[in-house]
C-alpha positions as CSV (number, residue, x, y, z in Angstrom):
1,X,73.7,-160.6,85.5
2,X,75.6,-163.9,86.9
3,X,73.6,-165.8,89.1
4,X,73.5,-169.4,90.9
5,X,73.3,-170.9,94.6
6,X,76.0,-173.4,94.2
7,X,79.7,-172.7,93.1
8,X,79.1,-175.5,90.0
9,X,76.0,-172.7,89.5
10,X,78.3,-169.0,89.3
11,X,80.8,-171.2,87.4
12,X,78.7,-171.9,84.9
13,X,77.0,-168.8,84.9
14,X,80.3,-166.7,84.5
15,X,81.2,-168.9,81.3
16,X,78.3,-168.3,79.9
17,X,78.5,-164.9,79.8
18,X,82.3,-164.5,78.7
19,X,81.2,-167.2,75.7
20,X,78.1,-164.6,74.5
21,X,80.2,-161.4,75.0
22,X,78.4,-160.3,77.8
23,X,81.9,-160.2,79.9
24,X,84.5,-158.9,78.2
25,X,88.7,-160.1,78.2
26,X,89.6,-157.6,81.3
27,X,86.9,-156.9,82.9
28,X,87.2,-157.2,86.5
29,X,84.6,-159.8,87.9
30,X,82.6,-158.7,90.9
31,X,84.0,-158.4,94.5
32,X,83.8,-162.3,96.0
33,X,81.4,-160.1,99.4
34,X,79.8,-158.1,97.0
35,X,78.7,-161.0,94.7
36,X,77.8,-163.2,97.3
37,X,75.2,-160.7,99.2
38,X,73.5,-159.9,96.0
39,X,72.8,-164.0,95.2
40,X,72.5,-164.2,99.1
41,X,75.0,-166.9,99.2
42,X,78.3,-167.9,101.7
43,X,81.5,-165.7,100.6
44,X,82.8,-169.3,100.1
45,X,80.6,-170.4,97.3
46,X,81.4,-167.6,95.5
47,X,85.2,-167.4,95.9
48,X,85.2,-171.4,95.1
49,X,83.7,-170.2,91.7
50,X,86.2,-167.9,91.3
51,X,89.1,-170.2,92.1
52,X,87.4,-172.5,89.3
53,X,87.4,-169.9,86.8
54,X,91.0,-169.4,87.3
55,X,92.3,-172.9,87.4
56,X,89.7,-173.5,84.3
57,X,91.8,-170.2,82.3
58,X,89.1,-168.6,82.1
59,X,89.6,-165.7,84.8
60,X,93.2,-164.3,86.1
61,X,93.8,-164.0,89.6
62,X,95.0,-160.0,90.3
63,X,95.4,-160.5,94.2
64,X,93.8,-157.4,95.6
65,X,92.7,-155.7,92.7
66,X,90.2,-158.5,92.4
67,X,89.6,-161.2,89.2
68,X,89.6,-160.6,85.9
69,X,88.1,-162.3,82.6
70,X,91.0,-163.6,81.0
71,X,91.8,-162.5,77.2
72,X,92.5,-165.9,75.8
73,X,94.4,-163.9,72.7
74,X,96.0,-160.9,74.5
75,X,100.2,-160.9,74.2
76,X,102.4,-161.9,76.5
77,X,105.9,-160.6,77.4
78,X,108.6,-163.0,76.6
79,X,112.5,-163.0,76.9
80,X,114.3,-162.5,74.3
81,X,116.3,-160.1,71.5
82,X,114.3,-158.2,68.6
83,X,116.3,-159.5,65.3
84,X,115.0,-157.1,63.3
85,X,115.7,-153.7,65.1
86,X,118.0,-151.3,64.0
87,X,118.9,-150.2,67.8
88,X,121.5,-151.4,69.8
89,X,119.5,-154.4,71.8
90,X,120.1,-154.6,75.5
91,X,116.5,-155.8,76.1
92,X,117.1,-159.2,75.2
93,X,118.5,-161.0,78.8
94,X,120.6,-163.4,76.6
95,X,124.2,-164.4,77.5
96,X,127.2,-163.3,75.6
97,X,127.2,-165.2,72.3
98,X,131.1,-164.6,72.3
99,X,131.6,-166.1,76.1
100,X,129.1,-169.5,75.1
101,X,131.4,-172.7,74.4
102,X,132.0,-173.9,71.3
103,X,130.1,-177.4,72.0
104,X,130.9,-178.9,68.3
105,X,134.3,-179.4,70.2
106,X,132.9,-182.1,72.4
107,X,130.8,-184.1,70.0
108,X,133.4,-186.8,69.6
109,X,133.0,-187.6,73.3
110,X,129.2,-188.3,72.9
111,X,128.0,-191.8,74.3
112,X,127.2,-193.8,70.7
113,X,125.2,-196.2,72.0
114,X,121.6,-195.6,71.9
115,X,119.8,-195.3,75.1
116,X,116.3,-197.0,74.5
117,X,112.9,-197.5,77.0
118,X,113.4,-198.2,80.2
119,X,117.3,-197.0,80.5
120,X,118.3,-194.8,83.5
121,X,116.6,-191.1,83.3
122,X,120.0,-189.4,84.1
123,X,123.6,-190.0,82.5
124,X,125.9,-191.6,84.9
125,X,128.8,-189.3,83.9
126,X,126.4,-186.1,84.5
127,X,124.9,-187.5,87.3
128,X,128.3,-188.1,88.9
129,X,129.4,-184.8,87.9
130,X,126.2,-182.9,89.6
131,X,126.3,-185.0,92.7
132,X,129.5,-183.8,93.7
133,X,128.7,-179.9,92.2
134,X,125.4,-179.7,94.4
135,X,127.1,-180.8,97.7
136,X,127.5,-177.4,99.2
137,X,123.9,-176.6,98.2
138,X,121.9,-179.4,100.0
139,X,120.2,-179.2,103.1
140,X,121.0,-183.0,104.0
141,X,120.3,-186.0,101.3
142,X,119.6,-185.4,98.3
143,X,118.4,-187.2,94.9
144,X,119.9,-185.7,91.3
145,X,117.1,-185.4,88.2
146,X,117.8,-183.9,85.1
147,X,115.0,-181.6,83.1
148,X,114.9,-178.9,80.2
149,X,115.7,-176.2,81.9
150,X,114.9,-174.4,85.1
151,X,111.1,-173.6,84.2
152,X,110.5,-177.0,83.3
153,X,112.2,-178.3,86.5
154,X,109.9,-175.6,88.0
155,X,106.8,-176.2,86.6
156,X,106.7,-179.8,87.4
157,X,107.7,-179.8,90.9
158,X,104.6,-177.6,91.4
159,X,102.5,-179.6,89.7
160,X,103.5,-182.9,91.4
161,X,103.6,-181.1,94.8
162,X,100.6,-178.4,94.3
163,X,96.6,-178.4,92.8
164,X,95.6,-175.7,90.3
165,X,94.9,-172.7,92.2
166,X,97.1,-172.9,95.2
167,X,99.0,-170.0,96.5
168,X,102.9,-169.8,95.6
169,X,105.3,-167.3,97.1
170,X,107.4,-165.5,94.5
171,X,109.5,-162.8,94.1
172,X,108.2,-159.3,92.8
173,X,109.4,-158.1,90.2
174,X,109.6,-161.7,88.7
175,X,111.1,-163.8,86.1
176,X,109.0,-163.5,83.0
177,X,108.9,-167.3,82.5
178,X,108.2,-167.6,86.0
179,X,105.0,-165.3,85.5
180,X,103.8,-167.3,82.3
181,X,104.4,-170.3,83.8
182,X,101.9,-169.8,86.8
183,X,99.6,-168.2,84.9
184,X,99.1,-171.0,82.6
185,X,99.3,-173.7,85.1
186,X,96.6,-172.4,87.3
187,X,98.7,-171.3,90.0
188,X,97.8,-167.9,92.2
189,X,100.9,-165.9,92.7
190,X,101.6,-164.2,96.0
191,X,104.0,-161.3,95.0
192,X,106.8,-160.9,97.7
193,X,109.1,-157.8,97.5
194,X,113.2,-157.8,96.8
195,X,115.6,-155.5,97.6
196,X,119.3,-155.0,97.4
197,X,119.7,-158.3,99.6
198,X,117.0,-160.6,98.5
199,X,113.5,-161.7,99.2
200,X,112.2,-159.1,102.0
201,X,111.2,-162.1,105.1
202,X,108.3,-159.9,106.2
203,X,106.4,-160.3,103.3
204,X,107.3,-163.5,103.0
205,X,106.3,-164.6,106.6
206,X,102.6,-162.9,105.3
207,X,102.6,-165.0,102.4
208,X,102.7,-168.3,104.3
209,X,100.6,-167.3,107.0
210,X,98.0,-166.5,104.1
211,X,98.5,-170.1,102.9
212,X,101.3,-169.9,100.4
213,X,102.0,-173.6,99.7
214,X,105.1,-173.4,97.8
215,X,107.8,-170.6,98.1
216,X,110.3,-169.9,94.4
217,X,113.5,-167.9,95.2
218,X,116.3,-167.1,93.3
219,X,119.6,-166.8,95.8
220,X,122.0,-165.1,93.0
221,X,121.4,-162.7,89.8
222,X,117.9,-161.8,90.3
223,X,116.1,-161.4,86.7
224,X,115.1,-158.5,86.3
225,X,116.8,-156.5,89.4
226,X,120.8,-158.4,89.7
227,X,120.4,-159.0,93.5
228,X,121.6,-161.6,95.5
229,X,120.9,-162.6,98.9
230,X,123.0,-161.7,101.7
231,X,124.5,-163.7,104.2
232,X,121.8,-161.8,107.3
233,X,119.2,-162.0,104.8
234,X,119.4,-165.4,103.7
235,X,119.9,-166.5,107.4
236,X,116.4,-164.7,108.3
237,X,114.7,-166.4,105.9
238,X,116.1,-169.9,106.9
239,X,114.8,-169.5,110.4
240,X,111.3,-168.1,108.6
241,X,111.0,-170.9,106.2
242,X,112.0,-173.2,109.1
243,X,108.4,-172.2,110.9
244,X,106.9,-173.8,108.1
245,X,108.6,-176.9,107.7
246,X,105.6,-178.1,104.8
247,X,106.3,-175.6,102.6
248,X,107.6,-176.8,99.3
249,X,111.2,-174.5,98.4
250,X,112.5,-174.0,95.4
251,X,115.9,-172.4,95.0
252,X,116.3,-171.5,91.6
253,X,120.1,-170.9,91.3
254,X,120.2,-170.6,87.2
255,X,123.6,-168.1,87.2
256,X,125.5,-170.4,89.6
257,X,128.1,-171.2,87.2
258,X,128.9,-167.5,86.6
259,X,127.8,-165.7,89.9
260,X,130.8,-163.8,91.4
261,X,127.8,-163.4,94.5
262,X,128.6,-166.0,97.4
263,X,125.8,-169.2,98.2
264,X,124.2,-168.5,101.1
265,X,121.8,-171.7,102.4
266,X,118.1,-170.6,102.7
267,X,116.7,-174.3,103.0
268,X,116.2,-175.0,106.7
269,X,116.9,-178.7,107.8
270,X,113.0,-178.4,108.9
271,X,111.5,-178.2,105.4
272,X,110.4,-181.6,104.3
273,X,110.2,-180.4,100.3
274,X,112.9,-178.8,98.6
275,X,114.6,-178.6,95.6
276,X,117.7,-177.0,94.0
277,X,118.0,-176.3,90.2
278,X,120.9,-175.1,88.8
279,X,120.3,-174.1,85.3
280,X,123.0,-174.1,81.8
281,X,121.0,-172.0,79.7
282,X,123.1,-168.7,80.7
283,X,127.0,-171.0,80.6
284,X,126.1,-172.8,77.5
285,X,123.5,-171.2,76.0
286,X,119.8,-170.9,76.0
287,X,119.4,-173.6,73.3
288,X,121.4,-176.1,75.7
289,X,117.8,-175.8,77.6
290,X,119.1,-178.6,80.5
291,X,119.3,-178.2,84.6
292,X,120.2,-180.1,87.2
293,X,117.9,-180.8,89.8
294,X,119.1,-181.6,93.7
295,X,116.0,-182.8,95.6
296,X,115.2,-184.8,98.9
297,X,114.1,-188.1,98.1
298,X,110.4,-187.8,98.3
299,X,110.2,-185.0,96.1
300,X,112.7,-186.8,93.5
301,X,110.3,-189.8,93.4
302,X,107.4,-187.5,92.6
303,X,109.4,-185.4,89.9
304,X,110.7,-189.0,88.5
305,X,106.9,-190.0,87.5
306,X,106.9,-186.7,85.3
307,X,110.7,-187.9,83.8
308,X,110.1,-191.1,82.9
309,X,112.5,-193.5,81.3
310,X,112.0,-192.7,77.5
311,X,109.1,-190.7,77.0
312,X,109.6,-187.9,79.0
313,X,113.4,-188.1,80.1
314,X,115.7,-184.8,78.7
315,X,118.0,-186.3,75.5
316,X,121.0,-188.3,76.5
317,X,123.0,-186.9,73.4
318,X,122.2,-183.1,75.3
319,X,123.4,-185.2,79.1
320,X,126.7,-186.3,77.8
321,X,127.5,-183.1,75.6
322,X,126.6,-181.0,78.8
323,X,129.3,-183.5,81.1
324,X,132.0,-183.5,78.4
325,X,132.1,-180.1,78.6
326,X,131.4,-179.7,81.9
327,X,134.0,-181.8,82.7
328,X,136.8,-180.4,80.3
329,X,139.4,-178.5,82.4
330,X,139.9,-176.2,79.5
331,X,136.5,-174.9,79.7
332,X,136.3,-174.6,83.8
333,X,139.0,-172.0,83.3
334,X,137.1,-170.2,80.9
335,X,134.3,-169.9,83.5
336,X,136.0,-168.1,85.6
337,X,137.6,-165.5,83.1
338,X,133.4,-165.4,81.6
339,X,132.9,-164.6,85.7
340,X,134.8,-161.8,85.9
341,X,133.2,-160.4,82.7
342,X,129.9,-160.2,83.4
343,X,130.6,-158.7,87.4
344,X,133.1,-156.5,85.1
345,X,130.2,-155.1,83.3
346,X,128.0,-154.3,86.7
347,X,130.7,-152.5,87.7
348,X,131.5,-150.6,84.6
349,X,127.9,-149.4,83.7
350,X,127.4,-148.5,87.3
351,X,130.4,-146.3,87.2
352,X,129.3,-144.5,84.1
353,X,125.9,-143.6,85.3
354,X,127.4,-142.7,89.0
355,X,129.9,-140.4,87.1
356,X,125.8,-138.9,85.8
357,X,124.9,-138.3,89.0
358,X,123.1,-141.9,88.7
359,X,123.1,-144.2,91.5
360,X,122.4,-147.7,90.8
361,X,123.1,-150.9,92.5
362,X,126.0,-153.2,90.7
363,X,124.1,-157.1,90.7
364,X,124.8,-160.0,89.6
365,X,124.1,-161.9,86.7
366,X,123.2,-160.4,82.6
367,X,121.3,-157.4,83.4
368,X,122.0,-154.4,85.2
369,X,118.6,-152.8,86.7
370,X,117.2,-148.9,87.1
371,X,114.6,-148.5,89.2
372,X,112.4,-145.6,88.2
373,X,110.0,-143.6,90.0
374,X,107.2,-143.4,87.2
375,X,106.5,-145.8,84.2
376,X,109.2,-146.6,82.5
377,X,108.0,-146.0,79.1
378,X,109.1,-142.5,78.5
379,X,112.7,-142.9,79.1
380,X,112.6,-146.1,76.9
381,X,111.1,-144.5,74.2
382,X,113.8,-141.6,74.3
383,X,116.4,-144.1,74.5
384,X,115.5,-145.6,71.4
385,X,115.9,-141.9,69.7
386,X,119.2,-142.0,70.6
387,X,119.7,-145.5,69.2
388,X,119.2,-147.6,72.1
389,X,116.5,-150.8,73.1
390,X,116.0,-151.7,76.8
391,X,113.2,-153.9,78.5
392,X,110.5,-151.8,80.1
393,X,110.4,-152.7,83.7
394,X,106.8,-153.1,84.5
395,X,106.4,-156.0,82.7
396,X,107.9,-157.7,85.2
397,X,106.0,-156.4,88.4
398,X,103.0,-158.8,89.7
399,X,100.3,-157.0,91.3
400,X,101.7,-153.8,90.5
401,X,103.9,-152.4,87.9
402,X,107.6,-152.6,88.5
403,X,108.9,-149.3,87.9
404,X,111.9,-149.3,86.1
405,X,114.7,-150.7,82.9
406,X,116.4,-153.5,82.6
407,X,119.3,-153.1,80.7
408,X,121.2,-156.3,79.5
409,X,125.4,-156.1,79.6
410,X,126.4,-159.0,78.0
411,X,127.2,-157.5,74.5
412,X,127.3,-153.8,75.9
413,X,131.0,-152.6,74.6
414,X,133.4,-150.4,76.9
415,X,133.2,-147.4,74.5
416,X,129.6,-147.7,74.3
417,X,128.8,-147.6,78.0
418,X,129.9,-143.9,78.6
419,X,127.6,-142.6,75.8
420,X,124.5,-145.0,77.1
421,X,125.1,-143.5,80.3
422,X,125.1,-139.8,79.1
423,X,122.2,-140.5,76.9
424,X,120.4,-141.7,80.1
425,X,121.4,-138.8,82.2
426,X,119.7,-136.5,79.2
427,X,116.8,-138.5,78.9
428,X,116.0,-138.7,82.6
429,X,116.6,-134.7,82.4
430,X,114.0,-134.3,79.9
């Protein structure tokens, strides 16, 4: 059915047939050695095809299980809490409404003036601020830029570093937004597996020696799982990412503001391209969508061009509301009390479930995570029987599902946590 001698040839073959029906959203695409013998043609040609198709969105990348035709309409999982449901939500991964800051507070302290064309990207007050916060996270010299939040810082350092199609190391199970994000750039992910103490290096090192170009790792609060790297771990994979000193890094540090988990350096003083976003979206709220981006100079200049002065820069009014309440003594106290809630709540729901013969590791960060040997759906769906919503953990897997339920603590009550963890115990039972 497809045919062609040149790449340009299957390319144009393939959309051709997804545009008459002939392929259908899912169907897996013929084996790149398979393909290539029956058109009699280099395993190259074909696989450039391929890589076309997926930069183009019109096939999806599945790693070893082959390429797919993409659905161009099929759903995609998002963050975020069901309004309407009549269950107690803890699928959501949003931050305590009760601990965010109440920013109406700091409006009065907002710089009047208007900030027109060709003024400065960044605040001076915030830039100041952030300079001296990202010290202890900075491999040497670094350059401070200011986007909407930490996919946005992500998705453009890729793009400015990276072409469509290119291999990027990332943790598996992953971010959802880091998942969209690739997918819809035209980036190939190269799942690497976490455990209690981070990003596992031997998978990793096979990652890079595959030709993984860019490498995203979160040191503290894993979404979905609540890990944070050790001290050994994030020393082993220093010296790893040190062998590959072209590798672009990026440290994506959103809970740092409310990690009770120690920073542990990963960026070798090798690695030419690195950069370190610190997120506010958990401290001050997902609408707040702002992060602070530490960079070595290079990569600053190229992430610059994408932040333009005017057109493209993140709102000064959002700059100077984030530093006057950054900067408010008042509110750095209340950080730390907001610190020891949400490590208070690891602790708490681990306990419950322990005292259920349960045993689960106590993270870091919104979500508290049970791994599962079997799909997750089951258990979900008897949770919600007994009033309850949690995030189905496969969703969040790469190349295969993660097995598992995420359950978010941030509004979880005390009272509540002994009866969630009974009603788990049962379900599991059944």
């Amino acid at each position: 059915m497809i045919d062609g001698k040149t790449a340009n040839e299957i390319f144009d073959s393939v959309r051709q047939h997804i545009s008459t029906g002939l392929l259908s959203p899912g169907e897996t695409l013929p084996p790149v050695r398979e393909l290539a013998a029956a058109l009699n043609v280099n395993r190259n040609t074909v696989a450039a095809a391929y890589k076309r198709l997926v930069t183009s969105g019109l096939a999806l990348s599945q790693g070893r299980n082959g390429t797919a035709v993409k659905s161009m309409d099929s759903p995609i999982a998002l963050e975020g809490s069901n309004p309407d449901t009549p269950l107690t939500d803890l699928s959501g991964g949003n931050p305590a409404p009760a601990r965010l800051p109440d920013l109406s507070r700091y409006f009065a302290q907002i710089n009047k003036n208007p900030r027109l064309y060709g003024d400065t990207a960044v605040s001076p007050g915030l830039k100041a601020w952030a300079t001296d916060w990202m010290q202890d996270a900075l491999p040497g010299t670094g350059e401070i830029d200011i986007t909407s939040g930490a996919i946005d810082a992500i998705e453009r350092l890729l793009c400015a570093h990276l072409l469509p199609g290119d291999s990027v190391a990332v943790e598996d199970p992953c971010f959802l937004s880091s998942i969209n994000m690739l997918r819809y750039a035209g980036f190939t992910a190269s799942p690497v597996n976490v455990d209690t103490e981070g990003m596992q290096p031997e998978m990793l090192e096979r990652a890079l020696e595959n030709g993984a170009r860019a490498v995203i790792l979160t040191p503290r609060a894993h979404n979905p799982t609540g890990c944070s790297l050790s001290a050994a771990r994030a020393a082993s994979l220093q010296a790893l990412l040190a062998k590959y000193p072209q590798t672009l890094v990026i440290i994506d540090d959103h809970f740092a503001l409310l990690s009770a988990s120690r920073w542990h350096p990963v960026i070798s003083a090798q690695t030419k391209h690195w950069a370190v976003i610190r997120s506010m979206s958990k401290t001050l709220g997902p609408d707040l969508r702002l992060a602070i981006v530490a960079s070595d100079p290079a990569t600053s200049a190229k992430l610059r061009l994408r932040l333009n002065s005017g057109s493209q820069w993140v709102s000064h009014l959002l700059q100077d509301l984030v530093c006057a309440c950054l900067s408010d003594d008042e509110y750095q106290r209340s950080l730390a009390q907001t610190q020891q809630f949400y490590a208070a709540q690891q602790q708490k729901l681990a306990h419950a479930l322990r005292l259920q013969g349960i045993e689960v590791h106590a993270g870091d960060g919104l979500n508290l995570w049970l791994p599962l040997e079997k799909h997750s759906q089951p258990l979900a769906f008897a949770l919600a029987k007994s009033g309850w919503l949690v995030r189905e953990g496969e969703v969040f897997g790469l190349n295969t599902p993660s097995h598992g339920l995420r359950i978010t603590l941030s509004t979880l009550e005390d009272s509540d946590m002994t009866k969630l963890a009974a009603d788990i115990h049962q379900a599991l039972q059944r």
